[in-house]
FITIPA-19042 format. One record per residue (C-alpha): residue in three letters; x, z, y. Coordinates in Angstrom, 3 decimals. Layout:
{res = ALA xx = X zz = Z yy = Y}
...
//
This chain:
{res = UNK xx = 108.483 zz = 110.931 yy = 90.692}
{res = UNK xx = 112.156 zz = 112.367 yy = 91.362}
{res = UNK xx = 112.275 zz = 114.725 yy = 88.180}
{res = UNK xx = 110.986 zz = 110.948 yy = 86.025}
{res = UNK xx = 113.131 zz = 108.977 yy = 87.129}
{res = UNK xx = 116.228 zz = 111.537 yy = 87.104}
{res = UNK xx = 117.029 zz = 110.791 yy = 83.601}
{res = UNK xx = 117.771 zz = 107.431 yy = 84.657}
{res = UNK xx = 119.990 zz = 108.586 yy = 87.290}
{res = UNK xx = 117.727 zz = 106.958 yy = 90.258}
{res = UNK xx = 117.098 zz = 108.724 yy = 93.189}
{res = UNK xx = 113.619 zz = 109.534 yy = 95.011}
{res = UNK xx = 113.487 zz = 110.690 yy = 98.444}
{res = UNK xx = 110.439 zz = 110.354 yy = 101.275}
{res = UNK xx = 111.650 zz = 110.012 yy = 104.425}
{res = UNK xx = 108.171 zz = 111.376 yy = 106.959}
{res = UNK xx = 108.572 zz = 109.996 yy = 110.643}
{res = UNK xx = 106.374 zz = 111.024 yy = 113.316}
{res = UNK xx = 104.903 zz = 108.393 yy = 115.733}
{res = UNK xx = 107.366 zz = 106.107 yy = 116.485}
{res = UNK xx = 107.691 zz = 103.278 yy = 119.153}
{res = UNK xx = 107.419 zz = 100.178 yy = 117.399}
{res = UNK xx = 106.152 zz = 96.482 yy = 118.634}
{res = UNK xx = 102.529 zz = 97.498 yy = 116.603}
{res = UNK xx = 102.136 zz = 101.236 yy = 118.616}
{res = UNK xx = 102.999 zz = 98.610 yy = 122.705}
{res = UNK xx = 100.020 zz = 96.388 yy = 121.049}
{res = UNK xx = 98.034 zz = 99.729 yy = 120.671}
{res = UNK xx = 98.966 zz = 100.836 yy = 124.226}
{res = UNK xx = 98.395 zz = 97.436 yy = 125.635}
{res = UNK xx = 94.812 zz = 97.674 yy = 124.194}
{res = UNK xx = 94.275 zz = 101.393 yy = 124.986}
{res = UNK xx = 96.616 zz = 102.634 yy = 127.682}
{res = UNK xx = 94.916 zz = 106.208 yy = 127.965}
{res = UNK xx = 94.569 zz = 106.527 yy = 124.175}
{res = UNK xx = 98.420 zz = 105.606 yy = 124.042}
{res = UNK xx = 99.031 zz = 107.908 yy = 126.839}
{res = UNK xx = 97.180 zz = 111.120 yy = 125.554}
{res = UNK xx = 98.919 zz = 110.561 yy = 122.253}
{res = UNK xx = 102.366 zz = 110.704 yy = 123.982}
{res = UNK xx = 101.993 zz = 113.470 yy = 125.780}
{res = UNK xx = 100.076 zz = 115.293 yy = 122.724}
{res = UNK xx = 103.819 zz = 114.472 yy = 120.898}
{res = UNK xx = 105.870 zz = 115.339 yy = 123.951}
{res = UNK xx = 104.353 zz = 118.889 yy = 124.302}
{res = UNK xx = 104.893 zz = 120.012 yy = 120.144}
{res = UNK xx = 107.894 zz = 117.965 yy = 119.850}
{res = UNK xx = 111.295 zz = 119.838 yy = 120.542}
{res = UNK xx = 113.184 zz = 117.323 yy = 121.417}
{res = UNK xx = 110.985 zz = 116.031 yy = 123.810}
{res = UNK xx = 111.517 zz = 112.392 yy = 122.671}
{res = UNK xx = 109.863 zz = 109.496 yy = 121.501}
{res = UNK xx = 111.038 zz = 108.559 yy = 118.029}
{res = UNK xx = 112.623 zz = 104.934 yy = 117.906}
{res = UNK xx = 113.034 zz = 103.141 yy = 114.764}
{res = UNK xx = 116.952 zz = 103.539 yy = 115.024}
{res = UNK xx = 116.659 zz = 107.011 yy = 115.226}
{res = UNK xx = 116.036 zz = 106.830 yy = 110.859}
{res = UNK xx = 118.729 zz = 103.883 yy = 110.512}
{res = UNK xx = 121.401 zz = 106.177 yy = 110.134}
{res = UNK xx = 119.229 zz = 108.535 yy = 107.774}
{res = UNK xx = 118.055 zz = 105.831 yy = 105.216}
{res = UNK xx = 121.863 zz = 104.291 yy = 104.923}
{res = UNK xx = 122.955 zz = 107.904 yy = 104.317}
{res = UNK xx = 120.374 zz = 108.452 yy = 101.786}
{res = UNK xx = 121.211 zz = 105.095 yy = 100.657}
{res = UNK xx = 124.702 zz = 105.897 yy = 99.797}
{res = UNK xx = 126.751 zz = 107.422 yy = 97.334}
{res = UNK xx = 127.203 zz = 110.182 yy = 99.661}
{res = UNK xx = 123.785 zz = 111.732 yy = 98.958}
{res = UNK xx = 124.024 zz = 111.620 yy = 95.066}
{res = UNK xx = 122.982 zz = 114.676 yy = 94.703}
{res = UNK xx = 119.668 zz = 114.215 yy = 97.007}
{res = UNK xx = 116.776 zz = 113.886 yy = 95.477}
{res = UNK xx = 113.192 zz = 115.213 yy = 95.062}
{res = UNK xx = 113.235 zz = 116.138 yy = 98.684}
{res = UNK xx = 110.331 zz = 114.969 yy = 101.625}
{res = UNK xx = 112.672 zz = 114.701 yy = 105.280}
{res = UNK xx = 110.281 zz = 115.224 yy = 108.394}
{res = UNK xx = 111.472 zz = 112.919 yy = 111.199}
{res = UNK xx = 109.793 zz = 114.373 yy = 113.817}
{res = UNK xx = 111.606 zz = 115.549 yy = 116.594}
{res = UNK xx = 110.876 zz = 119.334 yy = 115.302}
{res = UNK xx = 107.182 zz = 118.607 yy = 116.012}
{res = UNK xx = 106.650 zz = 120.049 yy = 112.022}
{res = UNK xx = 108.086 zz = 123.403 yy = 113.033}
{res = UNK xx = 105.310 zz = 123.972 yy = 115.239}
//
């Protein structure tokens, strides 16, 4: 899609984020506290950080790639995953 739409000067980026704690995954773990439990530890041992990822952990990526200052940004997939993908 990036190298289409480049003519037209319009950017196309994919931003990838792991798991991330959000109002739907507490419904999940309300429902299935060991399913929500073996998930989070499954992400806590392969990620590198060793954290959780929170939906405000991307706000500051997706205004960056948002701006001006990433106008020459495009074509490229961003994992948001704690280092989990260099496992």
């Amino acid at each position: 899609m990036a190298s289409e739409l480049a003519e037209f000067h319009i950017r196309s980026n994919t931003i990838r984020p792991d798991l991330m704690k959000t109002n739907m995954f507490d419904q999940i773990a309300k429902k299935d506290p060991k399913f929500a439990e073996r998930l989070i530890a499954m992400i806590m041992e392969r990620s590198r950080l060793k954290k959780l990822l929170e939906p405000e952990d991307l706000c500051q990526l997706v205004l960056f790639l948002s701006s001006q200052d990433s106008s020459m940004i495009t074509g490229v997939d961003i994992a948001v995953d704690g280092g989990f993908s260099l496992v």
